[in-house]
N, C-alpha and C positions, 0 to 999 in steps of 0.2 A: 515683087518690087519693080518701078516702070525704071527702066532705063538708061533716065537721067539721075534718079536718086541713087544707082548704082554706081553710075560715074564719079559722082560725088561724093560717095562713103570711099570709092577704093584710092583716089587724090588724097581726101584725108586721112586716111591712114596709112597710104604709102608717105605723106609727107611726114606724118609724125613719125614713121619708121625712120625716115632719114633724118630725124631730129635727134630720136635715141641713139643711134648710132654712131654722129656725127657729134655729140656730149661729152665723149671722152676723148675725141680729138683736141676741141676745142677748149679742154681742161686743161690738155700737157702743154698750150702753148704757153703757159704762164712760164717764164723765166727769170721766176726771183723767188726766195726763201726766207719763212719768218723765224725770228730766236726768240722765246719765251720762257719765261722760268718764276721763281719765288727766289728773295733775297732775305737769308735768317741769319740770326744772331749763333755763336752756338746751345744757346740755350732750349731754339725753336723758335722764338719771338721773329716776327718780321722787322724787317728795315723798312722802312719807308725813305725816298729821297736821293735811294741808292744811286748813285751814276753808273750807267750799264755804258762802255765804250767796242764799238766794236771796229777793228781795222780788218780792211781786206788787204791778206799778207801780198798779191799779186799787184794792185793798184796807188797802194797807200789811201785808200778813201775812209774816212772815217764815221763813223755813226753814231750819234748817240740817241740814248732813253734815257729817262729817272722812272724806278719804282712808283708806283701809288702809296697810297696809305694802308692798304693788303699787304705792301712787300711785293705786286707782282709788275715783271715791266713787260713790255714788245716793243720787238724790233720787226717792224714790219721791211718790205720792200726792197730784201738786201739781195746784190747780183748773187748771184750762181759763184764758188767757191772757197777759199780757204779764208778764215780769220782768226784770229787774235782778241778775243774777249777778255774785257779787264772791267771787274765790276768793287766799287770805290764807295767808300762813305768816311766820315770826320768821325774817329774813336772808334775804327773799325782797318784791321791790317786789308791792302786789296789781295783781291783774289783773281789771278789769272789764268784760262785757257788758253792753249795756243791748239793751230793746227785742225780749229775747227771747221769738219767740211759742211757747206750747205750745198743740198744738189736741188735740182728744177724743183721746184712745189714744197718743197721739207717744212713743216711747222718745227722745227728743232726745240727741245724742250733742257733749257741747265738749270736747275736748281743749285744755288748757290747759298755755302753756310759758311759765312764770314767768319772770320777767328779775329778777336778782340786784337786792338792794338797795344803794345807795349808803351805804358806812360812816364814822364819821370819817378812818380810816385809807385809803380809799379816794378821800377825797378830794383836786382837784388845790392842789399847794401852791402859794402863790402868792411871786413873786420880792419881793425888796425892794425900795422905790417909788427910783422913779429921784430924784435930787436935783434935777434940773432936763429936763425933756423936750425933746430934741434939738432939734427943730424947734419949740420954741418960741424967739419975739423978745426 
C-alpha cells in the first residue's frame, strides 16, 4: 500500500475511533428527562384526553400533556429532578404521584389506572332515621 493511501486509512480511522468514543460523552450531556406511560380505566380500557400535569416540586414549573386516542401521553423535555404528577379526566377520580425523581437522560415510564369517580347516582342511599334506637333506654 503507497504511503499516502496509508496515511489516509489511519486519519480515518483514528477519526472515527475518536467519534466512538466521544458518543457516549456527548450522550450524558443531555440534561432533561421524559415521563411516559398508558392511562386506563380500571377495567383496562384506555383513556384517551387524559390531562397528564406535572409540577417540579423545587421550581414550581408546570407541564402538561393529554393522552392520544391509545391512552398514551409524553412528557418530553422536563429539567432534571423531583415532581408531582397529577394525571385527571371528567368521570374519572385523579390520580396522584408525588416525589417523582427524573435523573439526567431517564425515559421514566407511570402507567396509570384511574379509579372511577363517585357520582351522585352512585352514591350509597341512606335508609330512613329510625324513630327511636333499639337499644336505647
Amino acid at each position: 500500500m503507497p504511503r499516502a493511501g496509508l496515511d489516509s486509512f489511519r486519519g480515518a480511522f483514528l477519526s472515527g475511533l475518536v467519534l466512538v468514543l466521544f458518543a457516549g460523552c456527548i450522550e450524558a450531556q443531555i440534561d432533561r428527562a421524559t415521563l411516559t406511560g398508558t392511562v386506563t380505566d380500571p377495567s383496562g380500557a384506555v383513556i384517551a384526553n387524559a390531562k397528564i400535569e406535572c409540577l417540579a416540586e423545587t421550581t414550581g414549573l408546570r407541564t402538561e400533556a393529554t393522552s392520544n386516542s391509545k391512552g398514551v401521553y409524553l412528557v418530553p423535555g422536563l429539567a432534571v429532578g423531583e415532581y408531582e404528577v397529577t394525571v385527571s379526566r371528567a368521570g374519572f377520580s385523579p390520580v396522584q404521584y408525588k416525589d417523582v425523581l427524573l435523573m439526567v437522560g431517564d425515559t421514566r415510564i407511570i402507567n396509570v389506572q384511574s379509579r372511577n369517580s363517585i357520582t351522585a347516582s352512585q352514591r350509597p342511599q341512606l335508609g330512613k332515621p329510625l324513630a327511636a334506637c333499639p337499644w336505647s333506654a
